[in-house]
C-alpha positions in Angstrom: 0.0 0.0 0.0 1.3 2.9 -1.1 1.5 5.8 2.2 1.1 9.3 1.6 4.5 11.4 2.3 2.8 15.3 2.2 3.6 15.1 6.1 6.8 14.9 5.1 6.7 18.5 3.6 6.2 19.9 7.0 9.1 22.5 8.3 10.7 23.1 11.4 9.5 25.8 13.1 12.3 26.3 16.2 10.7 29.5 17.3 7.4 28.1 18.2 6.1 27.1 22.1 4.2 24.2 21.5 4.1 23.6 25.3 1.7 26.9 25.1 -1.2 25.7 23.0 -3.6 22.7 23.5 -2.9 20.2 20.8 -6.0 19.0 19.1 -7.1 15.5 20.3 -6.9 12.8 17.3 -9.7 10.2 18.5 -11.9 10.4 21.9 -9.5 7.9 23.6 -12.6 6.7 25.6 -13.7 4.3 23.0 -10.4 2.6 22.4 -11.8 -0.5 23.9 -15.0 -0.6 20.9 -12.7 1.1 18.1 -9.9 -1.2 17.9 -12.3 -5.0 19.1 -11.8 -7.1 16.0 -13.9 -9.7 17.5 -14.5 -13.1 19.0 -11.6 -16.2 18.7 -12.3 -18.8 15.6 -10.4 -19.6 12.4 -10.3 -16.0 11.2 -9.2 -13.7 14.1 -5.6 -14.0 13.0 -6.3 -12.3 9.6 -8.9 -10.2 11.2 -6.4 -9.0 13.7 -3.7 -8.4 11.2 -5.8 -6.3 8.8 -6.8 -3.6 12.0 -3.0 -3.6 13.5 -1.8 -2.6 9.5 -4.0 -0.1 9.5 -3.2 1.2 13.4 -0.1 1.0 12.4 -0.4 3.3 9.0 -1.5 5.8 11.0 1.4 5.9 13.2 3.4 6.5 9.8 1.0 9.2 9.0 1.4 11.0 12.7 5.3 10.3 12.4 5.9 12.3 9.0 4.3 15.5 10.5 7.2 15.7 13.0 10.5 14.3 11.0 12.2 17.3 10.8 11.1 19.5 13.6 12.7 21.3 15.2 12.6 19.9 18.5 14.7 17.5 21.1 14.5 14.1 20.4 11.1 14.6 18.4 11.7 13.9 14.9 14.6 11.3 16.2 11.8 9.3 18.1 9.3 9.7 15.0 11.8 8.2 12.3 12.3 5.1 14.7 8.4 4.6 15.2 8.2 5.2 11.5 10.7 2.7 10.5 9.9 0.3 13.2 6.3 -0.3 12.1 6.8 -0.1 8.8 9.1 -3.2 9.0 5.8 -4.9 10.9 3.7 -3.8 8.3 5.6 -5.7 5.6 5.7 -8.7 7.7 2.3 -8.6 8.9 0.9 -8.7 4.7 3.4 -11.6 4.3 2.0 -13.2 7.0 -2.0 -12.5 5.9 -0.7 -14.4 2.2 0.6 -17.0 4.0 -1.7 -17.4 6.0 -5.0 -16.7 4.4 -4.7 -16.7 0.6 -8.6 -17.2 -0.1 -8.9 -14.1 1.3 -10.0 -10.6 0.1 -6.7 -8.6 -0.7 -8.7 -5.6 0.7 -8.7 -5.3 5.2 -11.5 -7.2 6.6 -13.9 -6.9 9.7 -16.2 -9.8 11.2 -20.1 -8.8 10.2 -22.1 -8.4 13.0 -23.4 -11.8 14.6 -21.0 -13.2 11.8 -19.5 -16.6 12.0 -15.7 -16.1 13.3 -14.8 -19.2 11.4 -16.9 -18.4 8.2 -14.5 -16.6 5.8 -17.6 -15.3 4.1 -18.8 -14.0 6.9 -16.2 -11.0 6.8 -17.0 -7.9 5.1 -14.7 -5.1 3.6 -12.9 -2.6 6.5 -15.1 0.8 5.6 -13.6 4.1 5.4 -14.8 4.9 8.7 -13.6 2.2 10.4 -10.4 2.7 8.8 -10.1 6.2 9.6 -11.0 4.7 13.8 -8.0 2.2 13.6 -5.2 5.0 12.1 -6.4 7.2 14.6 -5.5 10.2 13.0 -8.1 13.0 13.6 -7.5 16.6 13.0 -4.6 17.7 11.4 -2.0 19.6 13.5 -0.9 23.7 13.1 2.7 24.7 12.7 2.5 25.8 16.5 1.0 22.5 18.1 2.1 19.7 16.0 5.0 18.4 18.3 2.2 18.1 21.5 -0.3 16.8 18.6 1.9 14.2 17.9 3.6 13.4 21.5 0.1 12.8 23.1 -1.3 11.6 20.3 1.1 9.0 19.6 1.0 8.4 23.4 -3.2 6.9 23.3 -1.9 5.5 20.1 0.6 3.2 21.2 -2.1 2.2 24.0 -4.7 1.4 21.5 -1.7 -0.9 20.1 -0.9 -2.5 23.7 -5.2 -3.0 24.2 -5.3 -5.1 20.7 -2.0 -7.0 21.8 -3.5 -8.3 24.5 -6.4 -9.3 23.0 -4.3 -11.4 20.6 -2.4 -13.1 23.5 -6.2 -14.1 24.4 -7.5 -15.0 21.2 -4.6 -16.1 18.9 -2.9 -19.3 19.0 -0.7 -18.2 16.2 2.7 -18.3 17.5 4.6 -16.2 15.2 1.5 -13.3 15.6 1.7 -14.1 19.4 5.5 -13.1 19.5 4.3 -9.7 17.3 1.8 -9.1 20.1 4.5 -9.6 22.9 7.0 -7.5 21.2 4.4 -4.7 20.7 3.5 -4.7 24.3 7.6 -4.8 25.3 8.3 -1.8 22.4 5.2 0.5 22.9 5.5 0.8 27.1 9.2 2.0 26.7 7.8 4.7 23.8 5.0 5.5 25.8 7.5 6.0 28.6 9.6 8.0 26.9 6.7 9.8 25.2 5.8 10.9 29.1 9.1 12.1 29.5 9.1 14.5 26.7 5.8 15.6 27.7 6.5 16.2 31.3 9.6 18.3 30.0 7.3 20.8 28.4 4.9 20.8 31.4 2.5 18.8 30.5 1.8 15.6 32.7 -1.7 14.9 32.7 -3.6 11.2 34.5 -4.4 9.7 30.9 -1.1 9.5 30.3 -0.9 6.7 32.7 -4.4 4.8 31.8 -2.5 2.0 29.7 0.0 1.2 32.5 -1.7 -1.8 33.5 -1.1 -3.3 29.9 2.1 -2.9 29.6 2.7 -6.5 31.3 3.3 -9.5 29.2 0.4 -11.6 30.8 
């Protein structure tokens, strides 16, 4: 899938305060729990999972170009390495899916409601909506905003990411994907961590940022 690189045209701006304006929220991070629910166990979870984490993840990419070359301490640094990281899971995830499942639409999937888990033809193509949910995008950023924009925003991502991880150590019996989920959960609580960090150095240190500590455990 080809990704959109306009983000990339961003500039630095070293003279603006981010700290000093409220950056724009990208998803109400109260629904994370019904947004990013790919469904019951059965035969198909594994590809269903698969399709919503490429898509989370192509919206990290998307949040990560706004910030590559700002002009800011460890920003654009921490966005390349999220960038680069998931991209590398993105590739192996669609390996995986035509491995794995190669009946299977080449467009993402969801399970219809009160659809069979195990009943490939009871999946139904990922809408633009949903898809939109999953990259968890939202607004775009101003010049002035972006880096907090992107720091908390890239915070509630990563715990959408650790929410659907452990749902796959629940559901999944695939151990390859099992091993993805793990790694997630190890790779996304040091981000978030350090993602606190730069936020607390601006001033900003607010309770959500802790609400996906309890998931950063392997169990």
């Amino acid at each position: 899938m080809a990704l959109s690189t306009a983000a990339t045209q961003a500039q630095a701006d070293p003279h603006a305060h981010h700290h000093h304006q409220a950056a724009p929220s990208p998803v109400d991070h109260s629904a994370h729990n019904h947004i990013h629910d790919v469904g019951p166990a059965g035969s198909t979870y594994d590809l269903r999972w698969l399709d919503a984490m490429v898509q989370h993840h192509f919206g990290a990419l998307r949040m990560s170009e706004f910030v590559f070359d700002i002009g800011a301490a460890g920003v654009g640094a921490l966005a390349k390495t999220i960038w680069r990281e998931q991209a590398q899971e993105i590739k192996a995830m669609g390996q995986w899916r035509k491995a794995w499942y190669p009946e299977a639409p080449v467009y993402p999937v969801v399970l219809q409601a009160g659809g069979d888990p195990d009943a490939m033809d009871a999946l139904t193509r990922m809408g633009t909506a949903q898809i939109q949910a999953m990259q968890m995008l939202g607004a775009p950023p101003t010049r002035s905003n972006r880096v907090t924009w992107f720091l908390e925003g890239m915070l509630h991502h990563h715990g959408a990411a650790l929410l659907m991880a452990h749902d796959a150590l629940q559901h999944s019996r695939n151990p390859t994907l099992l091993r993805l989920a793990r790694s997630i959960i190890v790779a996304q609580r040091q981000e978030i961590n350090q993602l606190r960090r730069m936020l607390q150095h601006d001033g900003s240190n607010k309770p959500a940022y802790h609400q996906y500590d309890r998931y950063f455990s392997l169990r």
